[in-house]
C-alpha positions in Angstrom: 62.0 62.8 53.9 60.6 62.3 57.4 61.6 60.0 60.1 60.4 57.2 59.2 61.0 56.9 55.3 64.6 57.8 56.2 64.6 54.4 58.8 62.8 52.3 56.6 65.8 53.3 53.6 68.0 52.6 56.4 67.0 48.7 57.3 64.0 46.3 56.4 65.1 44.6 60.0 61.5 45.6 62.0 62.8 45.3 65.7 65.8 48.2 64.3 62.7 50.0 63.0 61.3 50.0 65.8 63.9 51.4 68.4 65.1 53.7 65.7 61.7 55.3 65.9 61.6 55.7 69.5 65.1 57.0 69.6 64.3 59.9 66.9 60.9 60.7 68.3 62.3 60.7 72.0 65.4 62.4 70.7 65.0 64.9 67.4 67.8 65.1 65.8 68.9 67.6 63.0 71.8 65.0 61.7 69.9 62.0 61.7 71.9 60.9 58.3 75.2 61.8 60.1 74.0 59.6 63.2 72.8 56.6 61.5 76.3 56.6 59.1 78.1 56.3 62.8 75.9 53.3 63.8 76.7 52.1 60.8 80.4 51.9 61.3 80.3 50.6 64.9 78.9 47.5 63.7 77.1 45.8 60.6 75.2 43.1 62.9 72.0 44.5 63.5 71.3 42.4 67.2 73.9 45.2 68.0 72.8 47.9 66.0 69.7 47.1 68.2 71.5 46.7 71.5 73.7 50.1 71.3 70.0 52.3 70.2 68.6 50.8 73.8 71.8 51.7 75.6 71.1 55.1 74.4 67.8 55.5 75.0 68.5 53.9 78.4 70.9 56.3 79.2 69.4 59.4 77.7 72.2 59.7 74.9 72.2 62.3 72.1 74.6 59.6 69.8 75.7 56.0 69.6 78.4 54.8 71.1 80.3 51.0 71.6 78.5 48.7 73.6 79.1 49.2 77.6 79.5 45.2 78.5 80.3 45.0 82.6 81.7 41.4 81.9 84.5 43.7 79.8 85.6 44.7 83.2 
């Protein structure tokens, strides 16, 4: 299954499509199953889902991780 079958299995939400897509294509990953199980467990609300992909492809990160929020400091 290629990248994109294995996203569009993942969510019908088009905006998570979309950044889930740039992520893989910026960032191949072998354990793309494994990765998307993890954003699964950080949150089920996909607004978030979205947020924590951009945070990653802002910051250039090989994995998902919680929300960085500066108003949490």
């Amino acid at each position: 299954m290629n990248i994109t079958e294995t996203i569009n299995n993942y969510t019908a939400n088009e905006k998570l499509r979309a950044v889930l897509i740039e992520y893989y294509t910026k960032n191949p990953y072998k354990y793309m199953h494994h990765s998307l199980r993890m954003l699964s467990r950080r949150t089920n609300d996909e607004n978030k889902k979205i947020a924590i992909v951009k945070q990653s492809l802002d910051n250039g990160w090989r994995g998902f991780y919680e929300l960085y929020e500066a108003a949490n400091l």
